[in-house]
The first five atom37 places (N, CA, C, CB, O) and aatype in JSON, in Angstrom:
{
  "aatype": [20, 20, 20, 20, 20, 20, 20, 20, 20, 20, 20, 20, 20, 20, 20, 20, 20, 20, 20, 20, 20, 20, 20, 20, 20, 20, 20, 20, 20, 20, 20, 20, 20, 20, 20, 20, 20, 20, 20, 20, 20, 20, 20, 20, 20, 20, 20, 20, 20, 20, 20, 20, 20, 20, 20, 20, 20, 20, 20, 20, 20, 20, 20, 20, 20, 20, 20, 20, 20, 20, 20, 20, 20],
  "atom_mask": [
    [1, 1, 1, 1, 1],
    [1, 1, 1, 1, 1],
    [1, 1, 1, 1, 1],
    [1, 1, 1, 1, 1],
    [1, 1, 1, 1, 1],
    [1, 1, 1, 1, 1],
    [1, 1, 1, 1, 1],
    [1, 1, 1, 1, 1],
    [1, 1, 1, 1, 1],
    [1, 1, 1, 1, 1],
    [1, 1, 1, 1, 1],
    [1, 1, 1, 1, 1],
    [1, 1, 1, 1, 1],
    [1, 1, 1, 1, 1],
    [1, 1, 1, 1, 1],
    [1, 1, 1, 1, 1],
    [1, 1, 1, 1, 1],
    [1, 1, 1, 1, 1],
    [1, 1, 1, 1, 1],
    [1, 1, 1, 1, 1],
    [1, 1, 1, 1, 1],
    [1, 1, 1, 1, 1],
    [1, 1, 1, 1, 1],
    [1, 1, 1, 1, 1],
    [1, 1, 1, 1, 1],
    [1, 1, 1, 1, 1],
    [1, 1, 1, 1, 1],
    [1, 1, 1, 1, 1],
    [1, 1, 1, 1, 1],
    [1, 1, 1, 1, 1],
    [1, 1, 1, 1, 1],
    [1, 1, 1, 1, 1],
    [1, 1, 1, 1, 1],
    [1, 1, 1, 1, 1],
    [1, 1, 1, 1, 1],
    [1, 1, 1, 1, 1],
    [1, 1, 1, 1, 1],
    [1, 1, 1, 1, 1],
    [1, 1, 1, 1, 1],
    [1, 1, 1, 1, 1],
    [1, 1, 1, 1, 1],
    [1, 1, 1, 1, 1],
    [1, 1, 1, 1, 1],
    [1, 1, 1, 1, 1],
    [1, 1, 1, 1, 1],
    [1, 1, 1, 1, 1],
    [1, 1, 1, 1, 1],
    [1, 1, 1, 1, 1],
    [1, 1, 1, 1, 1],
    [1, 1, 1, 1, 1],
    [1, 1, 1, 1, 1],
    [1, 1, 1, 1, 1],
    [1, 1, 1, 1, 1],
    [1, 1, 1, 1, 1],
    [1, 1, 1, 1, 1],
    [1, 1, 1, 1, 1],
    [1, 1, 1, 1, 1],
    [1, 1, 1, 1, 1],
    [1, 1, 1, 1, 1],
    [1, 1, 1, 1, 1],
    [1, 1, 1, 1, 1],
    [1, 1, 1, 1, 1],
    [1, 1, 1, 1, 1],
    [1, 1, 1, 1, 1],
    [1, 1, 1, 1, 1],
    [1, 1, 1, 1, 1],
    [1, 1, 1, 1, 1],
    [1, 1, 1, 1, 1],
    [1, 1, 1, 1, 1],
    [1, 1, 1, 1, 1],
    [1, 1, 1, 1, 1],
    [1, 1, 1, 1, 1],
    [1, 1, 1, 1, 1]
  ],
  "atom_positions": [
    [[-152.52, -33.49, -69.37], [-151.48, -34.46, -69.15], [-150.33, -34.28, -70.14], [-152.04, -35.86, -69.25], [-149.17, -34.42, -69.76]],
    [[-150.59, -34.01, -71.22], [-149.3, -33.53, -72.8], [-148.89, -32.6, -72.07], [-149.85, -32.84, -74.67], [-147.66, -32.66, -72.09]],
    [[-149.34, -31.48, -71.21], [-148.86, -30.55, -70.93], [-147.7, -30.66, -69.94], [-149.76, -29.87, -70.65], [-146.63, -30.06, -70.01]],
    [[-148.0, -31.31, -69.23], [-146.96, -32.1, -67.65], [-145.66, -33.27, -68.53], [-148.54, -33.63, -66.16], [-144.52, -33.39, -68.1]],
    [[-146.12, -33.92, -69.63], [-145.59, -34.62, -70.0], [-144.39, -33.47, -70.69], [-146.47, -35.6, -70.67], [-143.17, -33.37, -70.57]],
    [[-145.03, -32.98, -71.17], [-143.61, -31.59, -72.0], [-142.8, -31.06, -70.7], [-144.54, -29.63, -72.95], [-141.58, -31.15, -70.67]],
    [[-143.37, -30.65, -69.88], [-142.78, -30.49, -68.7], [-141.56, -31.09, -68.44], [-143.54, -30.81, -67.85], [-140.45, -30.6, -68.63]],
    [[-141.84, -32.24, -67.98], [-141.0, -33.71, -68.04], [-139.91, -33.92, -68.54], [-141.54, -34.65, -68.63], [-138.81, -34.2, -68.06]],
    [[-140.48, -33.67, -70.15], [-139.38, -34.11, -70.98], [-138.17, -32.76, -70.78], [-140.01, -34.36, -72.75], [-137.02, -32.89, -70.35]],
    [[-138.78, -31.62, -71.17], [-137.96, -30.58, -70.75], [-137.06, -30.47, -69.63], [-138.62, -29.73, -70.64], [-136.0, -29.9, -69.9]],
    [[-137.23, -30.96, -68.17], [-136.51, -31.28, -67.18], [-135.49, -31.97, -67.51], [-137.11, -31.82, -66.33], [-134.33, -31.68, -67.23]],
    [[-136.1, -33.53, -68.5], [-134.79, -34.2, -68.54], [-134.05, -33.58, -69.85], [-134.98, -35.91, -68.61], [-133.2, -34.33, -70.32]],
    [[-134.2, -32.65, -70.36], [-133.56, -31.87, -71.3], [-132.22, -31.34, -70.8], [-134.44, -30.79, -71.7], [-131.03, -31.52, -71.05]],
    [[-133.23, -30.31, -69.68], [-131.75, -29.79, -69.14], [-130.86, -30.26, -68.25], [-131.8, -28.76, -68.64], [-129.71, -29.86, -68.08]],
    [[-131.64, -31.4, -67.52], [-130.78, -32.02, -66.67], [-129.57, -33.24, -67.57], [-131.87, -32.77, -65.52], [-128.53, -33.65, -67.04]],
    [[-129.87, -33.49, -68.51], [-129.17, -34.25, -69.47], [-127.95, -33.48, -69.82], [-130.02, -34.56, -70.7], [-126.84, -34.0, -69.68]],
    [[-128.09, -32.22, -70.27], [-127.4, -31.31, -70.63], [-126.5, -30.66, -69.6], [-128.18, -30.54, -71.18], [-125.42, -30.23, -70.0]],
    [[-126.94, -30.48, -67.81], [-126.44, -30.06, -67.29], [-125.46, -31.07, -66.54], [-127.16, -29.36, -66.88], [-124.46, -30.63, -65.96]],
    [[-125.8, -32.62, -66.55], [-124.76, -33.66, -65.84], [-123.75, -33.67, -67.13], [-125.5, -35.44, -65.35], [-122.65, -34.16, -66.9]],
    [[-123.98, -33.21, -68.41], [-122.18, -33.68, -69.58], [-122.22, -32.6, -69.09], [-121.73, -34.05, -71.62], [-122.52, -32.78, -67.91]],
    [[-122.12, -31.67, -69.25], [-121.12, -30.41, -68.93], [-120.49, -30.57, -68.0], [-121.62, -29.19, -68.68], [-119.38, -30.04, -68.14]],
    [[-120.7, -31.33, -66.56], [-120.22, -31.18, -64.9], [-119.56, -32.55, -65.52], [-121.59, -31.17, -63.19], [-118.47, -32.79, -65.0]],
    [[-119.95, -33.47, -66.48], [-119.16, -34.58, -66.24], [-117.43, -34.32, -66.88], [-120.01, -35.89, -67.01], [-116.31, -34.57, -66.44]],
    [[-118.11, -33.54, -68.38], [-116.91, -32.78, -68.83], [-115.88, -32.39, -67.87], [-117.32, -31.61, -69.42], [-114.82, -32.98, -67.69]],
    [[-116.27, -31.4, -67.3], [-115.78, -30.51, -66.34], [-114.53, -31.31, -64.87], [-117.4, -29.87, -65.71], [-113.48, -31.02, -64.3]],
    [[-115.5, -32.33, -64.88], [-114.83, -33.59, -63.64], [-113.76, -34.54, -64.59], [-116.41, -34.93, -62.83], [-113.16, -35.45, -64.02]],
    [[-113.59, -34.37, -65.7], [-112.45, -35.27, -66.16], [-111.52, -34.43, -66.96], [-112.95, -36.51, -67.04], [-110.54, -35.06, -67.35]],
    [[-111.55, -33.18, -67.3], [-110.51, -31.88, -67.4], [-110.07, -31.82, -66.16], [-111.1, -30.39, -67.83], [-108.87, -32.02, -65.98]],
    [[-111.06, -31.48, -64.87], [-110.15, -31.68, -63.87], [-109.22, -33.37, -63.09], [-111.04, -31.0, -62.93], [-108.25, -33.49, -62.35]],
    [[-109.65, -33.85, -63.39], [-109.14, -35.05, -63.87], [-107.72, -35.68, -64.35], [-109.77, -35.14, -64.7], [-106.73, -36.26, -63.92]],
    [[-108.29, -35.17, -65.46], [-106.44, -35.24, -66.26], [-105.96, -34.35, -65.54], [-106.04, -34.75, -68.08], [-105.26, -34.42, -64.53]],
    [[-106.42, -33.38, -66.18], [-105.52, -31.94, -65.72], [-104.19, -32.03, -63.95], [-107.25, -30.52, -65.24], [-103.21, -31.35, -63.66]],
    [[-104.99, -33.41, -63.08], [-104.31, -33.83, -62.12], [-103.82, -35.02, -62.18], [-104.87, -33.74, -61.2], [-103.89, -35.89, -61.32]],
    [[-103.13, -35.06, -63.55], [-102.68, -36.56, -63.92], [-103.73, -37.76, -64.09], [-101.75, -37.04, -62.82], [-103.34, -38.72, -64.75]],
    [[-104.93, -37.8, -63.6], [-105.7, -39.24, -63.88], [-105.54, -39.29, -65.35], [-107.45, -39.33, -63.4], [-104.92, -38.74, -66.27]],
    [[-106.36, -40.18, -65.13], [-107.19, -40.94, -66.22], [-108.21, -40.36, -67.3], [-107.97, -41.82, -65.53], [-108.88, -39.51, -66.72]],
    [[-108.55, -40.45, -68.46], [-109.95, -40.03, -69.21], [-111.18, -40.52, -68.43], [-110.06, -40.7, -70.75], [-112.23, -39.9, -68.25]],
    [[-110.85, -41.82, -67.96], [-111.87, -42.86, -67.37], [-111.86, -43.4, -66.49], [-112.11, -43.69, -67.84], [-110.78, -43.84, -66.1]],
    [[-113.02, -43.64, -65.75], [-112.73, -44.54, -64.28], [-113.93, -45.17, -64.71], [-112.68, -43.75, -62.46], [-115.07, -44.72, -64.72]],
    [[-113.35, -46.67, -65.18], [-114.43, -48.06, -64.97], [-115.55, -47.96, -64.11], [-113.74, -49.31, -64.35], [-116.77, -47.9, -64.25]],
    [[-114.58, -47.96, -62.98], [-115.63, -48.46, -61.92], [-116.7, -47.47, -61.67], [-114.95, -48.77, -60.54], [-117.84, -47.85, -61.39]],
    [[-116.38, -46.14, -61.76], [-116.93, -45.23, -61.75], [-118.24, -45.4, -62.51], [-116.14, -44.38, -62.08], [-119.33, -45.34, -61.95]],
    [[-118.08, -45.62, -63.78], [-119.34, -45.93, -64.64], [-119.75, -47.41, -65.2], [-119.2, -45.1, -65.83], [-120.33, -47.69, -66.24]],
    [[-119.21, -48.35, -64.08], [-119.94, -49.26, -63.92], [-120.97, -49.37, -62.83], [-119.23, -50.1, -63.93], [-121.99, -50.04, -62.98]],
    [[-120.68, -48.71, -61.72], [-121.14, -47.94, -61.25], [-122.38, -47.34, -61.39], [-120.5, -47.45, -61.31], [-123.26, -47.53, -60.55]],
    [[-122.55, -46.57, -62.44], [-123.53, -45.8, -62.84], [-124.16, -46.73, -63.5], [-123.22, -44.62, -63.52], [-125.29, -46.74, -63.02]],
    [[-124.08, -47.65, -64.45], [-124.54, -48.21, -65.43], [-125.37, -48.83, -64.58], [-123.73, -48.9, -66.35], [-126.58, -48.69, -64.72]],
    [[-124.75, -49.78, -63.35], [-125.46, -50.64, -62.75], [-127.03, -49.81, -62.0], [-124.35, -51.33, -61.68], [-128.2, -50.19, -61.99]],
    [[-126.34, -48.55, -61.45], [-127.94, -47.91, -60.8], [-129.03, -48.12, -61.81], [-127.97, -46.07, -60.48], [-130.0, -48.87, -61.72]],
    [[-128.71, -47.38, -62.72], [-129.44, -47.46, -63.73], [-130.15, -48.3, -63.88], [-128.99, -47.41, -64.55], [-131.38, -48.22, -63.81]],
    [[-129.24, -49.65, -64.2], [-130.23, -50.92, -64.66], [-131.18, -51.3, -63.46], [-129.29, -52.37, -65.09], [-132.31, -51.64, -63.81]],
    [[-130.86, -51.31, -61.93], [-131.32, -51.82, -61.3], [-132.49, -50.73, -61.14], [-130.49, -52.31, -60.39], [-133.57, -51.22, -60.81]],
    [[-132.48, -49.77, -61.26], [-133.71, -49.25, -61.2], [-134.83, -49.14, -62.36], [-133.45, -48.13, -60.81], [-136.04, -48.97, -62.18]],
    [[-134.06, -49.31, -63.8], [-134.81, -49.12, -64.75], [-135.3, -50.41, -65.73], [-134.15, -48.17, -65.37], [-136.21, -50.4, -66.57]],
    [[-134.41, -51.51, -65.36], [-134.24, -52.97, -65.83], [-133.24, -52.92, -67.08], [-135.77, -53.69, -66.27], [-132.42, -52.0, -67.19]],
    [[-133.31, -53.58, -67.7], [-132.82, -53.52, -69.09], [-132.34, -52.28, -70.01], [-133.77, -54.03, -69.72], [-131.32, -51.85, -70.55]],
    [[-133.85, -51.93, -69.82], [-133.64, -50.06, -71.06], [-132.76, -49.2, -69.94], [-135.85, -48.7, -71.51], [-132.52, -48.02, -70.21]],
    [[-132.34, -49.69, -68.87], [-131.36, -48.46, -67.56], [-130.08, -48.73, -68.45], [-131.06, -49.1, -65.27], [-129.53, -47.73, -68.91]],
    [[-129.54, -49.96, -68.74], [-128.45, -49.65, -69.08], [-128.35, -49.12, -70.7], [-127.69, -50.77, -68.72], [-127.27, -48.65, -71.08]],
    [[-129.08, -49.18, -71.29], [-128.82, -48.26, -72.47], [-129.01, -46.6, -72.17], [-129.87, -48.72, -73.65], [-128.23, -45.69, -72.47]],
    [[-130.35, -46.51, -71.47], [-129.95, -44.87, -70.45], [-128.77, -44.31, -70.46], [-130.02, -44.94, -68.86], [-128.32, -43.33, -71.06]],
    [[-128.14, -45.38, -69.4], [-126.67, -45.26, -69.17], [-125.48, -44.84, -69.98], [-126.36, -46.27, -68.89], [-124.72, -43.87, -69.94]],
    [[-125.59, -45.82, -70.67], [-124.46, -46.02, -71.52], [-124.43, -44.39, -72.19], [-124.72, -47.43, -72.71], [-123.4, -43.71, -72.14]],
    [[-125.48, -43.97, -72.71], [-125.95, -42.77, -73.37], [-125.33, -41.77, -73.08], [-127.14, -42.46, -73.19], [-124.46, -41.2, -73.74]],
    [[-125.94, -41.41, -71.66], [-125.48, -40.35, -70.83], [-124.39, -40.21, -70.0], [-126.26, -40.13, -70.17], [-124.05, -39.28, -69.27]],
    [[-123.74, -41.63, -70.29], [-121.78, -41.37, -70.3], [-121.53, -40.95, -71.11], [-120.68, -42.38, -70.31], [-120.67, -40.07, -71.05]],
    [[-122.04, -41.24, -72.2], [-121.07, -41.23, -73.59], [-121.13, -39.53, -73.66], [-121.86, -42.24, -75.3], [-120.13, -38.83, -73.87]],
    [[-122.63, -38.94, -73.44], [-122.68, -37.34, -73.92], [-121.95, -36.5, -72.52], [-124.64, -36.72, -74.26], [-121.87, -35.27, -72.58]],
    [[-121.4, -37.28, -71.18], [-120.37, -36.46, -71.27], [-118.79, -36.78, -70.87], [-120.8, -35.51, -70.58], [-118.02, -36.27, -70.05]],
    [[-118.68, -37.74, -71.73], [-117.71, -38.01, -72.12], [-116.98, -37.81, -73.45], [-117.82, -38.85, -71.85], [-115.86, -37.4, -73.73]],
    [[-118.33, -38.37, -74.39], [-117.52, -38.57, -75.97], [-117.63, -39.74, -76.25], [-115.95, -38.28, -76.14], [-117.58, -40.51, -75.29]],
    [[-117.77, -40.21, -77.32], [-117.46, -41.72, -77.73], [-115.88, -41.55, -77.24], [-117.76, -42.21, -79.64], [-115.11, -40.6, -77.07]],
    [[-115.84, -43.07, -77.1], [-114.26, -44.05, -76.85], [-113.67, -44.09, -78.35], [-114.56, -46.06, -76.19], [-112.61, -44.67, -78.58]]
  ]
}
């Protein structure tokens, strides 16, 4: 079971790693077409899946994995 569990964690390793890069990537292209750094709704949005699927600890999830691909504000 440690063994599946490393598994696991490793998945969400790279998948952590691979949504900031694409998120990066979606707000260079972004500006780059005049928007915004940010779209609210966009990651209120997200925040909310989160919580509703994870309860409480979803939106700190959240918040997290905007921030790494975004940047702190």
């Amino acid at each position: 079971m440690r063994e599946r569990i490393d598994e696991i964690d490793q998945a969400i390793i790279d998948l952590w790693q691979e949504r900031a890069r694409l998120s990066r990537e979606v707000g260079r292209t972004r500006m780059a077409s005049g928007g915004t750094r940010l779209v609210l709704s966009r990651e209120r949005e997200i925040v909310e899946r989160f919580r509703s699927a994870l309860g409480a600890d979803g939106t700190q999830v959240a918040l997290m994995i905007l921030r790494a691909g975004r940047g702190p504000l």
